[in-house]
C-alpha positions in Angstrom: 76.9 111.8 128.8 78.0 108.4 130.6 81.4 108.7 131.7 81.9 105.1 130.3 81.5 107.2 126.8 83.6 110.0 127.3 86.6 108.0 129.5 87.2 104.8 127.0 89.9 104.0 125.3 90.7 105.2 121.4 89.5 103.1 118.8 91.6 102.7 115.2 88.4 103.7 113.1 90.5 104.5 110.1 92.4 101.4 109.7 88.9 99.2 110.3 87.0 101.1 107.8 89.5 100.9 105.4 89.1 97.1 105.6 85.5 97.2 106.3 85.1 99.3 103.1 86.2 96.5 101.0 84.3 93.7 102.8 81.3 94.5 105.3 80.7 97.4 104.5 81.2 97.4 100.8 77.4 96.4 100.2 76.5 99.8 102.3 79.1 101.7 99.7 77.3 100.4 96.9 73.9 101.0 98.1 74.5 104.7 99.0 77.2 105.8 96.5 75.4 103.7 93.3 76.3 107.0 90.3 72.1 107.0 89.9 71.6 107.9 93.8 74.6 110.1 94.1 73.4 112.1 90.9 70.3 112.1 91.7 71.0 113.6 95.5 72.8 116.6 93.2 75.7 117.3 95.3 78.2 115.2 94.5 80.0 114.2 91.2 78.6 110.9 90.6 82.1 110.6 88.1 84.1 111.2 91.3 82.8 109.5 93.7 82.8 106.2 91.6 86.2 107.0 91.0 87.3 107.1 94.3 85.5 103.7 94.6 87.2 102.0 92.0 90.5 103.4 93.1 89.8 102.4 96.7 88.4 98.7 95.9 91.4 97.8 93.3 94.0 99.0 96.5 95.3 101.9 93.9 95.2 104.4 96.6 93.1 104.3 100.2 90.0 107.1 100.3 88.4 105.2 103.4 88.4 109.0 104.7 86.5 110.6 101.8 84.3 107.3 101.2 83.2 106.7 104.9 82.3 110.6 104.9 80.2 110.3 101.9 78.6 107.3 103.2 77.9 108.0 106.2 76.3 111.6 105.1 74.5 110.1 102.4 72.7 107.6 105.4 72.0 110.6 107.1 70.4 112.3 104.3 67.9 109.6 103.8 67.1 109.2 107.2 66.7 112.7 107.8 64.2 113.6 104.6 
């Protein structure tokens, strides 16, 4: 591994993503977490996880942690079928 990699500085994921969530990547959120795709993948509660979105979108309460998890599993999952 490049020592560049493993030697940088921390980066403030959390706090981006929770912003990013709600702008840049909130076309990403709907794409991936849409009820008919999350239902359809059978693993998660479609209920829920728009939910969480609604709750996270209208600044009710932040779930960048759960929400950039699902996201970034469900990207995974499509890439990797």
């Amino acid at each position: 591994m490049p020592r560049e990699c493993v030697y940088r500085p921390k980066e403030a994921s959390v706090s981006r993503s929770r912003a990013g969530l709600k702008s840049e990547f909130k076309g990403l959120l709907e794409t991936y977490l849409n009820p008919t795709r999350i239902a359809a993948g059978g693993l998660f509660e479609a209920r829920e996880v728009s939910r969480l979105m609604q709750e996270h979108q209208s600044n009710r309460a932040n779930h960048s942690h759960i929400l950039w998890g699902l996201l970034v599993f469900e990207h995974w999952r499509e890439r990797c079928r």
